[in-house]
SEMARKOL-51844 format. One record per residue: residue in one letter; x, y, z of N, C-alpha, C in turn. Coordinates in pm, whole numbers, padded with zeros to 5 digits, always signed. Layout:
BEGIN
aXYZXYZXYZ
...
! end
This chain:
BEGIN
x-01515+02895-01079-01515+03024-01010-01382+03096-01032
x-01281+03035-01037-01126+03093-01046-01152+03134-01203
x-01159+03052-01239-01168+03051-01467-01266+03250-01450
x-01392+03213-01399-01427+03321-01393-01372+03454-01353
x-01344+03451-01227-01305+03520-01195-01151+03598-01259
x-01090+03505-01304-00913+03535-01406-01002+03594-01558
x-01112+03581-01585-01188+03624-01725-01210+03777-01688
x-01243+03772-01554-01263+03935-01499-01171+04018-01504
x-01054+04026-01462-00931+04042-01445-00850+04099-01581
x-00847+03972-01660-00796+04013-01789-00851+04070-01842
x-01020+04080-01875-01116+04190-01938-01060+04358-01894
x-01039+04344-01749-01021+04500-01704-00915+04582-01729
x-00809+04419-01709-00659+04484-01768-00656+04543-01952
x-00691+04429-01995-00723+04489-02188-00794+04607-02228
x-00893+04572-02149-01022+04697-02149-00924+04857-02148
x-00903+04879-02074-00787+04991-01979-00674+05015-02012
x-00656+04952-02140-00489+04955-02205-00402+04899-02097
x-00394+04781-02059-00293+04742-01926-00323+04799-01807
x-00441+04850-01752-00404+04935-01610-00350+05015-01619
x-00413+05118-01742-00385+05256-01771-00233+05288-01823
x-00205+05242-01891-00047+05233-01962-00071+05294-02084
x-00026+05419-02064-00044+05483-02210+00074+05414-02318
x-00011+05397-02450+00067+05332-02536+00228+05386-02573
x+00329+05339-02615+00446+05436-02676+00401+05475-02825
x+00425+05585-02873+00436+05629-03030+00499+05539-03113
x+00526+05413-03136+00606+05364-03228+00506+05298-03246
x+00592+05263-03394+00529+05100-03491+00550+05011-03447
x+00478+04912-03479+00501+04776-03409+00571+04656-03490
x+00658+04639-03480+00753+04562-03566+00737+04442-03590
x+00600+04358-03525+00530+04258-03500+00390+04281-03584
x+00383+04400-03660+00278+04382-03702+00237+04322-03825
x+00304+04305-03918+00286+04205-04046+00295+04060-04012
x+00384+03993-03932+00381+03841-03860+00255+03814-03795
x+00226+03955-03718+00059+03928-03658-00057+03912-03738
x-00051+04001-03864-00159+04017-03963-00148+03927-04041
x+00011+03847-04058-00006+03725-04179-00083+03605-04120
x-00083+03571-03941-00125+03465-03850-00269+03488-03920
x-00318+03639-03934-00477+03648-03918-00508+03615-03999
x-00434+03643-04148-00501+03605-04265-00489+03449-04272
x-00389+03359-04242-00406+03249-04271-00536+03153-04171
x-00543+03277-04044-00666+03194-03967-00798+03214-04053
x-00793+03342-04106-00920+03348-04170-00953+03268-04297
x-00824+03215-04354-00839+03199-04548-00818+03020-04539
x-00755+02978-04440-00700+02823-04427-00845+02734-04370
x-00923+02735-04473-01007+02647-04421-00984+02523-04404
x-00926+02439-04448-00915+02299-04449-00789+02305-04309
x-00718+02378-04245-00638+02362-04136-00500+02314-04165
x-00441+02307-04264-00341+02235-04315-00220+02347-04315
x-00241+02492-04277-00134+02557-04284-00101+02670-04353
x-00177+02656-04479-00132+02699-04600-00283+02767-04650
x-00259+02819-04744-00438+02892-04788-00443+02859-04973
x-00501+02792-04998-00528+02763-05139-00640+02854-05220
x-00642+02818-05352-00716+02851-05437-00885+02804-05386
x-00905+02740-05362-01027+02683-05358-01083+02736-05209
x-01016+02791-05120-01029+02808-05020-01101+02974-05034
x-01051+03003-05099-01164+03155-05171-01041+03191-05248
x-01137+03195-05397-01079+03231-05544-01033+03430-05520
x-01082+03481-05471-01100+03612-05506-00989+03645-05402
x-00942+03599-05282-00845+03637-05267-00687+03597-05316
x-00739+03458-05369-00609+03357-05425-00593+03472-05573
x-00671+03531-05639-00668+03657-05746-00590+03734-05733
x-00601+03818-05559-00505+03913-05559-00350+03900-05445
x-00363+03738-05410-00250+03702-05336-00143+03601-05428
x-00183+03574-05538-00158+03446-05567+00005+03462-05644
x+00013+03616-05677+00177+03652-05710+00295+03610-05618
x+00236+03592-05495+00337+03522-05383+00376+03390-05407
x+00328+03329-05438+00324+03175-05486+00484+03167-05528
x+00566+03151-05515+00681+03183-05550+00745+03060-05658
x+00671+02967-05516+00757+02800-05579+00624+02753-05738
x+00490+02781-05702+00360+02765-05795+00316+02630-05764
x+00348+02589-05598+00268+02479-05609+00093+02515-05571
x+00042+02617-05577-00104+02674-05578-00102+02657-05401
x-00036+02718-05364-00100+02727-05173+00072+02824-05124
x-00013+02891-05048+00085+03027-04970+00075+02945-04814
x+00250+02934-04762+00211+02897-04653+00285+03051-04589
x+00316+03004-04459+00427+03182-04357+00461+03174-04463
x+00570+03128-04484+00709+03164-04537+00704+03274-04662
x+00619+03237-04757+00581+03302-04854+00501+03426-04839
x+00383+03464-04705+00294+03546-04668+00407+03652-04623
x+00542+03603-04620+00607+03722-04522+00697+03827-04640
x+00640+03779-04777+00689+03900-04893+00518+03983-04889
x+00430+03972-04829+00299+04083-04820+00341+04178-04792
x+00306+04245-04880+00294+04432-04849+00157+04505-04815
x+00150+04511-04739-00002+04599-04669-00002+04746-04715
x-00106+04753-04790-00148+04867-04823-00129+05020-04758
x-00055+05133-04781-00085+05204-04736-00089+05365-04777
x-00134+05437-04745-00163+05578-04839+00006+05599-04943
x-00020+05617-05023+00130+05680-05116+00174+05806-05124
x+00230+05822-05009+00240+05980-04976+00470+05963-05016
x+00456+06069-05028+00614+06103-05010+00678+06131-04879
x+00556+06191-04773+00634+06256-04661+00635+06147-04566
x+00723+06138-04401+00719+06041-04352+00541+05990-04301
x+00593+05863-04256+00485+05779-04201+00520+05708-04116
x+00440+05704-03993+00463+05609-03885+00315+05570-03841
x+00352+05399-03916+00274+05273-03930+00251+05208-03828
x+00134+05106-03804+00110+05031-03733+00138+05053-03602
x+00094+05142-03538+00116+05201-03400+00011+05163-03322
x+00029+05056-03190-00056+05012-03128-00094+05147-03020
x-00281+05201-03059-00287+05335-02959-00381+05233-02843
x-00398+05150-02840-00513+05082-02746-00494+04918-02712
x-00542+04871-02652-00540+04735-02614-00671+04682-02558
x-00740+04628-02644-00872+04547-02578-00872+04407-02539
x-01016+04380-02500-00990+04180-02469-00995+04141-02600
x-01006+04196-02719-00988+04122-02841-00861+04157-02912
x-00739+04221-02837-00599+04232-02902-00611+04409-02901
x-00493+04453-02980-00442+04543-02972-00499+04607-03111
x-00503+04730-03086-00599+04830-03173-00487+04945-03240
x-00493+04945-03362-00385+05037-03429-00417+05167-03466
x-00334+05225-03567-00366+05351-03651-00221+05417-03721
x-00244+05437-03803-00124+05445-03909-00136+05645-03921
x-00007+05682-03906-00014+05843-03958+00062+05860-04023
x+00021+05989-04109+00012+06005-04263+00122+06186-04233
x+00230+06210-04274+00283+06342-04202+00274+06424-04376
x+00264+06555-04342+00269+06635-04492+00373+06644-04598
x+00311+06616-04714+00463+06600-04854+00518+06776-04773
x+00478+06877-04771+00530+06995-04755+00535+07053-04598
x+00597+07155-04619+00632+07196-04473+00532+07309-04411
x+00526+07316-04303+00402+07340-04291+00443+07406-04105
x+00452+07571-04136+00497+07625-04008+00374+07568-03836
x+00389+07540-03743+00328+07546-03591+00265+07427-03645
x+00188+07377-03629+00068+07220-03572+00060+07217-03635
x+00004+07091-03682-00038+07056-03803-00184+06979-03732
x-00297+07037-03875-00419+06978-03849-00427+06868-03835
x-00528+06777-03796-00570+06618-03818-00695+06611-03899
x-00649+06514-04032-00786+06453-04046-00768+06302-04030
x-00869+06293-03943-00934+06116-03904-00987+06024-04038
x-00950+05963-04073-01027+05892-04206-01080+05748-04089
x-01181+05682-04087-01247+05623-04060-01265+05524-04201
x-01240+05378-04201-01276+05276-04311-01398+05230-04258
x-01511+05207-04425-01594+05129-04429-01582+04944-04409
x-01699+04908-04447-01684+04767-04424-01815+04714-04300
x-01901+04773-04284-02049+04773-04217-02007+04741-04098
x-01889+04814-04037-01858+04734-03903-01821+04614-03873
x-01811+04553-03966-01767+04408-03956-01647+04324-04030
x-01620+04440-04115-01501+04443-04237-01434+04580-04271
x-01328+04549-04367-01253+04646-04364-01152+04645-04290
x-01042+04798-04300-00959+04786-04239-00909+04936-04283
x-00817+04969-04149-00766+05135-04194-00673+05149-04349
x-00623+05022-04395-00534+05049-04503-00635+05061-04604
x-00760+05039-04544-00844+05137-04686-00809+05304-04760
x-00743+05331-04596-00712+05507-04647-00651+05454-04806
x-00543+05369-04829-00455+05383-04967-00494+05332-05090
x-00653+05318-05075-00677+05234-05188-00801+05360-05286
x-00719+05359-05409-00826+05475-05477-00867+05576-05441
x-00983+05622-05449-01043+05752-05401-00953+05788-05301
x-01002+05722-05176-00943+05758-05072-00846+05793-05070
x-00724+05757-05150-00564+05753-05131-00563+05894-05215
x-00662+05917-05295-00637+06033-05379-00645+06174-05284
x-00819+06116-05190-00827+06241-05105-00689+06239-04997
x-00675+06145-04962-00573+06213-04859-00452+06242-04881
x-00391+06207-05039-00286+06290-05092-00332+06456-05106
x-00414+06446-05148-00433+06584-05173-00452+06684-05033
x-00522+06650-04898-00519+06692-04748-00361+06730-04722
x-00275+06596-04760-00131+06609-04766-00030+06701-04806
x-00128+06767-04895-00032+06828-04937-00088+06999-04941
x-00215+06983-04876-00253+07108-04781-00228+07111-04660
x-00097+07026-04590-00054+07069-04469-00147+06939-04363
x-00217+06888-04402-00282+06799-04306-00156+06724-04211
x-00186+06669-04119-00195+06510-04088-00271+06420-04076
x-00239+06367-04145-00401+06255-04164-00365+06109-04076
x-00446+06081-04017-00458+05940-03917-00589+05848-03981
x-00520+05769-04041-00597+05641-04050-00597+05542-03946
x-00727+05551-03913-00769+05451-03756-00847+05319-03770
x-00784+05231-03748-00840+05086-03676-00927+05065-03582
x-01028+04998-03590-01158+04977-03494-01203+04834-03521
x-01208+04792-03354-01263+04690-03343-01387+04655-03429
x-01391+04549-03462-01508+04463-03614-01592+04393-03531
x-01708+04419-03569-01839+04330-03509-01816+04222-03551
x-01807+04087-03498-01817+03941-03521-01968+03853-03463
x-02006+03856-03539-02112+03705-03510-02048+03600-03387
x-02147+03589-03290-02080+03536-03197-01980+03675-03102
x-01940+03736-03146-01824+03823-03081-01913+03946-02960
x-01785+03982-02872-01868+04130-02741-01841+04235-02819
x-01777+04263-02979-01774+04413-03011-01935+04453-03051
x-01959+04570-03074-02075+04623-03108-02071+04751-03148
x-02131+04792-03253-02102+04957-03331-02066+05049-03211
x-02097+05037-03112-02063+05117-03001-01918+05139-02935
x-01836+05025-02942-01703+04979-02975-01611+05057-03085
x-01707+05028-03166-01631+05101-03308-01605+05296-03290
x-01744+05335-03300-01694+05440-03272-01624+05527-03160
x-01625+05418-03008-01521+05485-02873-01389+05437-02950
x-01353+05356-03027-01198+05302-03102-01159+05424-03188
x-01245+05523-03268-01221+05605-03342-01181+05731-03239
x-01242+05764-03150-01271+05861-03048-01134+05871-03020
x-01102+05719-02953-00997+05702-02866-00857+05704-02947
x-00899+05693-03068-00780+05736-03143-00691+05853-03159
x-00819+05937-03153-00792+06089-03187-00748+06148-03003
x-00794+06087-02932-00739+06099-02788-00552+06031-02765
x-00522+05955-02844-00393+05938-02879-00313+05995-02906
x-00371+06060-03025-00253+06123-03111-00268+06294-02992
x-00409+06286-02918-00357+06429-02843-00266+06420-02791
x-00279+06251-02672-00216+06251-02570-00022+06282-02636
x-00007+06273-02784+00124+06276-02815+00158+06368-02899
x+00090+06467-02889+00024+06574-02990+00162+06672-03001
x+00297+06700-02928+00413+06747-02922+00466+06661-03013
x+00490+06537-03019+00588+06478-03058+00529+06456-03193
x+00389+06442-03261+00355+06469-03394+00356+06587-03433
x+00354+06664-03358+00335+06780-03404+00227+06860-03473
x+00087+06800-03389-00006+06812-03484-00070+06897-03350
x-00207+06952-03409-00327+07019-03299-00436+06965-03276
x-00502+06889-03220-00625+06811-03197-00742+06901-03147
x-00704+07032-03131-00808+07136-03175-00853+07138-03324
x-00769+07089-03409-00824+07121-03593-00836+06985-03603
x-00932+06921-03604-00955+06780-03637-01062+06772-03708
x-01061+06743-03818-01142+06690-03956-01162+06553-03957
x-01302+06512-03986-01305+06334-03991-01398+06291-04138
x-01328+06213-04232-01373+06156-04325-01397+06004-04298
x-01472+05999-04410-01509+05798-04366-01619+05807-04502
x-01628+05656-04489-01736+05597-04602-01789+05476-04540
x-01911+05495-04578-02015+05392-04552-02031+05422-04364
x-01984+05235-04329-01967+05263-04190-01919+05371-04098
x-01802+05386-04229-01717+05502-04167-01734+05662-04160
x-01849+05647-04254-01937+05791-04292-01988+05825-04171
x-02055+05708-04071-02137+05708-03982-02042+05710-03872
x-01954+05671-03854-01863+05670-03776-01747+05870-03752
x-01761+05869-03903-01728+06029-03942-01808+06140-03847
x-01957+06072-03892-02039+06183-03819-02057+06181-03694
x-02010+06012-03606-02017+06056-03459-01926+06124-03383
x-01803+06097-03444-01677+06153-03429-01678+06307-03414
x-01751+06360-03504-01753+06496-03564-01806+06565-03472
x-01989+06505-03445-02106+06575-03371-02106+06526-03242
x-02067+06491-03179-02099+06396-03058-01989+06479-02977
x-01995+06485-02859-01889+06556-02790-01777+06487-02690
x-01677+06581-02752-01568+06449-02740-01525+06392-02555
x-01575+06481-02498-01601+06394-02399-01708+06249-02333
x-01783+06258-02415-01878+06118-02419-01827+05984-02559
x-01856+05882-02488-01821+05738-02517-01675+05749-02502
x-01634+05786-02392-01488+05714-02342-01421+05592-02375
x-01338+05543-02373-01247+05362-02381-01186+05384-02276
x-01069+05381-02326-00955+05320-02219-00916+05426-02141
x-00931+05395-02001-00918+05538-01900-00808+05614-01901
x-00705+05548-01947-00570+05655-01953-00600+05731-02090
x-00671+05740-02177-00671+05807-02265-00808+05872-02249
x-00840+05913-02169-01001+06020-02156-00979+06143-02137
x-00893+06195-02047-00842+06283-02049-00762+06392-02139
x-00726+06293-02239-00670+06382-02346-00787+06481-02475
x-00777+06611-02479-00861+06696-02536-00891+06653-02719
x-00950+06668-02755-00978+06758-02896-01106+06806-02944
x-01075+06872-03085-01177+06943-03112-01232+06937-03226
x-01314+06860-03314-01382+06836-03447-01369+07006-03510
x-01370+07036-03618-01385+07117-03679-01474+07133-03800
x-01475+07008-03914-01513+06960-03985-01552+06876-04028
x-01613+06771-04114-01610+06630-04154-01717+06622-04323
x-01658+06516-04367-01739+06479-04404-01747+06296-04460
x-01894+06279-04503-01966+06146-04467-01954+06089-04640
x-01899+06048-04634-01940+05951-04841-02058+05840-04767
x-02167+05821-04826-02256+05721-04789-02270+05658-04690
x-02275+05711-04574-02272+05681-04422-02463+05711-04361
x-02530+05633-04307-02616+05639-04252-02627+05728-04117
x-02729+05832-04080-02720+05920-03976-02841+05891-03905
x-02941+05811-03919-03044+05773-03799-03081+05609-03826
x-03046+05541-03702-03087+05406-03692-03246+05391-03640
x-03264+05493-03570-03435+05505-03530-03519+05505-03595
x-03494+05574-03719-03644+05591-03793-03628+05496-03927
x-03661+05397-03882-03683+05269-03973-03701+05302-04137
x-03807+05401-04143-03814+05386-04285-03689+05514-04368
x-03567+05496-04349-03482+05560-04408-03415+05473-04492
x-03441+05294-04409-03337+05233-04467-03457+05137-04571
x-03566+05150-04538-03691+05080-04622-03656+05109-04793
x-03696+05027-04865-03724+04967-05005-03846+04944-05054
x-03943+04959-05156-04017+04910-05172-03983+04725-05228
x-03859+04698-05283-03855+04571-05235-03716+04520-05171
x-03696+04591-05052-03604+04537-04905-03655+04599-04809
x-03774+04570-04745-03837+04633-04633-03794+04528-04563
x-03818+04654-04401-03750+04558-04284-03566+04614-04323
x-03500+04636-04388-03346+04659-04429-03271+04672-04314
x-03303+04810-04250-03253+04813-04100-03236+04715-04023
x-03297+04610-03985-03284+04487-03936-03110+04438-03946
x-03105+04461-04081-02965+04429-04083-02841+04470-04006
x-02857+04632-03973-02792+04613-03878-02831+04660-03697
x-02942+04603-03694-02987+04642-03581-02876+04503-03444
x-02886+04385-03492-02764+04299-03426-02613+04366-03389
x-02557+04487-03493-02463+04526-03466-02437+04646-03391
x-02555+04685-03386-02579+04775-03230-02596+04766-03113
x-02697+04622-03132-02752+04575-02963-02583+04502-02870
x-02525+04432-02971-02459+04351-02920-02511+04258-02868
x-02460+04109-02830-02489+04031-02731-02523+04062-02595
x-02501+04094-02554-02516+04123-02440-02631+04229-02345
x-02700+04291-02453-02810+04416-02488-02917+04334-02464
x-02986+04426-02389-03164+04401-02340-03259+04470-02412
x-03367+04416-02447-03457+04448-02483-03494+04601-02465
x-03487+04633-02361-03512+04785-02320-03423+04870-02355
x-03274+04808-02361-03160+04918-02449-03195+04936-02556
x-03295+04870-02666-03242+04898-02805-03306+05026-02889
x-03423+05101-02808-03454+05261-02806-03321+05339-02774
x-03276+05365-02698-03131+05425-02613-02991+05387-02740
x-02994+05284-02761-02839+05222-02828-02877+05295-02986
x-02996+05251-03013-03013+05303-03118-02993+05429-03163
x-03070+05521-03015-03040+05657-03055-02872+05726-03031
x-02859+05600-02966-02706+05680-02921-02602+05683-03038
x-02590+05585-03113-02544+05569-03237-02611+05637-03374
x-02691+05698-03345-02747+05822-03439-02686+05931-03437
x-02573+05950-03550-02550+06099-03543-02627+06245-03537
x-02744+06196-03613-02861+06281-03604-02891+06364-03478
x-02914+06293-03402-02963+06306-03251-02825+06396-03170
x-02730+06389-03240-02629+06522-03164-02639+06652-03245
x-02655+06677-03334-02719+06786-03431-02765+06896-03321
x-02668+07044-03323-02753+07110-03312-02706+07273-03387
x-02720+07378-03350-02663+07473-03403-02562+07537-03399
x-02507+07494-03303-02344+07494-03271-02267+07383-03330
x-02315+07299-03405-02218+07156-03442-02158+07217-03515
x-02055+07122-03585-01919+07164-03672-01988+07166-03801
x-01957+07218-03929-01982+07162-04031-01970+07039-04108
x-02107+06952-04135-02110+06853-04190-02108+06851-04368
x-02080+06758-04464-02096+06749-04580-02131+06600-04569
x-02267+06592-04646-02294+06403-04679-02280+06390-04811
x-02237+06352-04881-02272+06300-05028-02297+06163-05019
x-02420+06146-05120-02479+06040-05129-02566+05976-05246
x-02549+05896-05307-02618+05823-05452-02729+05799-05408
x-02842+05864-05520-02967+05864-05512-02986+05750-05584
x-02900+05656-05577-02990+05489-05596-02903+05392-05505
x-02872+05455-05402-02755+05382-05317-02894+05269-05243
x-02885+05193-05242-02983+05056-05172-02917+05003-05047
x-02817+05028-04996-02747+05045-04925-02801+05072-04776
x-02744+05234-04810-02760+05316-04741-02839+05433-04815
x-02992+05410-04833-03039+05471-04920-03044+05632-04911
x-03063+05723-05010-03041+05866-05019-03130+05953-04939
x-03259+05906-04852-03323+05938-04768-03249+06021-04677
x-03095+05940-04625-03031+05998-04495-02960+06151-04529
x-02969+06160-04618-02850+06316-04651-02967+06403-04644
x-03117+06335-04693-03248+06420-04681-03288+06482-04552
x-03281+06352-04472-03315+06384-04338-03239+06468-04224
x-03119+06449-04274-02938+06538-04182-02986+06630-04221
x-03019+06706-04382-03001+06839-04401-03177+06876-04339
x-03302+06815-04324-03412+06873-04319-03422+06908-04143
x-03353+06843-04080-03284+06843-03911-03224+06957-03903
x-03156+06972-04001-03072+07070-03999-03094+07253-04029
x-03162+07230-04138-03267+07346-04141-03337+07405-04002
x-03467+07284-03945-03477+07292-03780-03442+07378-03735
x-03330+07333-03731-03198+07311-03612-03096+07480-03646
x-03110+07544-03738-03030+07603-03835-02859+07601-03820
x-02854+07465-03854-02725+07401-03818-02659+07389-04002
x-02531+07355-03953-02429+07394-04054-02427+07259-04140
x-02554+07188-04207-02498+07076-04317-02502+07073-04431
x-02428+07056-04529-02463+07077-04713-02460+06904-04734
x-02576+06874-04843-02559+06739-04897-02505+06786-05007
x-02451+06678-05076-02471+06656-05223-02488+06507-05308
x-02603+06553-05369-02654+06412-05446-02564+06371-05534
x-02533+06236-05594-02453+06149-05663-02609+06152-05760
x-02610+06156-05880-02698+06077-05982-02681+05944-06035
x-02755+05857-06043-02750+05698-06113-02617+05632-06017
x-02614+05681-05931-02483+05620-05823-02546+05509-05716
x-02498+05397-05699-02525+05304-05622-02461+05312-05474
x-02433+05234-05374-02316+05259-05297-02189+05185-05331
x-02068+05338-05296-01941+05280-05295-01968+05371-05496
x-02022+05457-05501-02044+05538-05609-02035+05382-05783
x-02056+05298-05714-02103+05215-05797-02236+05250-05951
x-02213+05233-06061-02275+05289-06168-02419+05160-06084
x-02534+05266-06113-02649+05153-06064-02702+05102-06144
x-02722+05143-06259-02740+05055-06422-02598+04942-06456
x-02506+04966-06395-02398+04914-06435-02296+04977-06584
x-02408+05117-06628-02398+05117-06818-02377+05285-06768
x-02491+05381-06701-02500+05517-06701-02384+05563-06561
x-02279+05658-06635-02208+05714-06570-02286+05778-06415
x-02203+05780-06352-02248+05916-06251-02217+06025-06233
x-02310+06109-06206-02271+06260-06154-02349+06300-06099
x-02222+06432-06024-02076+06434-06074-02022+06323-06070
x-01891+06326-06117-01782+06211-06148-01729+06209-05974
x-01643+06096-05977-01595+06038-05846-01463+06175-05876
x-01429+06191-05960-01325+06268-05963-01401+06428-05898
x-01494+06451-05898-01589+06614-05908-01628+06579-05728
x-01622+06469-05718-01676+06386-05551-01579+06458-05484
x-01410+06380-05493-01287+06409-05419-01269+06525-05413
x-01294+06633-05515-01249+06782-05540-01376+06837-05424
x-01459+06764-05447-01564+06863-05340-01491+06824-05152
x-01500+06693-05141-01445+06656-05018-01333+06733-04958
x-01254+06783-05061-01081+06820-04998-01173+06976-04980
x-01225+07006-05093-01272+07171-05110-01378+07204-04962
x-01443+07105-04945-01492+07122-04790-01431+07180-04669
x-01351+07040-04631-01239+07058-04556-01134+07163-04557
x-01109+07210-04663-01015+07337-04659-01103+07426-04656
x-01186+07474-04687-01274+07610-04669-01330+07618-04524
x-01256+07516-04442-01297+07558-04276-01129+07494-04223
x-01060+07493-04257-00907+07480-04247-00875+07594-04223
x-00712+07561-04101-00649+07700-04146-00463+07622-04202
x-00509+07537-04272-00412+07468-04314-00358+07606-04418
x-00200+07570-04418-00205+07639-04557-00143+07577-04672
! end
């Protein structure tokens, strides 16, 4: 009864950011010692300390330059020359900034300030990382594409915030529902400190891929007073302006979006990462729709852009069909654009026939979105 009852307690305090303790603006100087603990919990299968080759090849591929001494295993000592990925901008950055605190640890987000100068506020765009909710991580903003689009936002005056969100775990209490109040509550952060960045959370733009596409569009359409987190941060305002979705799914309800003629049933897959554990039978009409960006769509929404590969198996090309045919309806503000012979993650789907447009013709459309409803200059 005590065990229980102290489980209550600490849930409410984490839940709440401490009993409503708004976070401070700084980096956390603890955060690479924290992230090296994680990787060795995740990669050290055998328990011995250290993370080997055999323990998974594909990361021993792109860790294995640490190896300093070459006896084939990274223990701390060596994990603490890691460099964590992050956008390659020239102008400042302030990293690893704890904006939240849950019962599963502390929740980050990294900001991105403009190579140029840039008179009164500066806009926000939200980048949201893929990884199906269950993977990934915000230092996706710096890797490729991505790092390309948000140099280029950068240097139209943006501020760009790459945000951290709790990961669905097997066994685990997060649930897609989690994910996107973590994104929400992000952008409720940077309001609550919106002087001292110097930014406007009235001009807020949200990009993402995959998960994060979907995560893009709840962010975007959904109104930012619904799916609250942590109570000291509800109160703080903003205002979507724009977004757009790289291969992000927009209705979990209507089953046959995610159908195959051979992966039927597909949706299934992530229907577990909606219900959560803890979800009844009777929620999963409601959860489902609530996590449908679709279902906030109306003629007042912000402008959406989906692009999406018409052989994505994924997240098949149905959904950019269905956003824009809603949308028509609705005579609401969405443009798709189709990827040709593109898989997801703009993957060649022959493996042999290029796509188009090019990933390069992709990024130019994304930034060209976003600035044609900017008042960046």
């Amino acid at each position: 009864m005590v065990k229980h009852a102290t489980q209550i307690v600490l849930a409410f305090l984490f839940g709440t950011g401490l009993a409503g303790a708004l976070e401070p603006l700084e980096s956390d100087p603890d955060y690479l010692k924290a992230a090296n603990h994680r990787f060795l919990a995740k990669h050290d299968k055998n328990g011995d300390g250290t993370f080997e080759k055999d323990e998974n090849e594909r990361e021993w591929r792109r860790s294995k330059r640490l190896d300093k001494n070459r006896d084939g295993k990274l223990d701390a000592g060596e994990l603490k020359q890691r460099q964590l990925r992050y956008v390659g901008s020239s102008g400042r950055q302030l990293r690893d900034v704890c904006f939240k605190r849950t019962e599963t640890g502390k929740v980050y987000l990294d900001v991105y300030f403009p190579d140029v100068a840039v008179g009164g506020a500066k806009p926000v765009a939200l980048y949201t990382h893929g990884g199906g909710w269950a993977a990934g991580s915000r230092h996706g903003a710096g890797n490729a594409l991505f790092n390309t689009v948000h140099i280029a936002l950068l240097k139209q005056g943006f501020c760009v915030v790459s945000v951290g969100y709790r990961l669905v775990k097997k066994g685990g209490e997060t649930a897609m529902r989690d994910c996107v109040i973590d994104a929400k509550d992000a952008l409720r952060f940077v309001s609550a400190h919106r002087e001292a960045l110097g930014i406007d959370p009235m001009r807020t733009y949200t990009f993402g891929d995959s998960a994060g596409g979907q995560l893009s569009q709840m962010v975007l359409l959904s109104p930012p007073e619904n799916l609250t987190g942590a109570p000291e941060l509800a109160k703080y305002p903003y205002k979507t302006v724009a977004g757009v979705s790289w291969y992000g799914p927009c209705d979990f309800e209507d089953e046959q979006l995610f159908n195959h003629n051979d992966r039927e049933n597909f949706r299934d897959r992530f229907g577990p990462r909606i219900l959560g554990p803890n979800s009844k039978p009777e929620d999963k009409l409601r959860l489902y729709r609530e996590m449908s960006p679709v279902k906030y769509l109306t003629k007042d929404s912000p402008p959406l852009l989906m692009i999406q590969g018409d052989k994505d198996t994924t997240i098949p090309v149905k959904h950019a069909y269905h956003m824009e045919k809603r949308a028509v309806a609705l005579d609401a503000p969405v443009e798709i654009m189709i990827i040709k012979n593109a898989g997801h993650n703009w993957r060649k789907a022959d493996g042999i026939t290029p796509i188009e447009p090019s990933t390069k013709a992709i990024v130019q459309r994304t930034v060209n979105f976003l600035m044609e409803h900017s008042h960046a200059k």
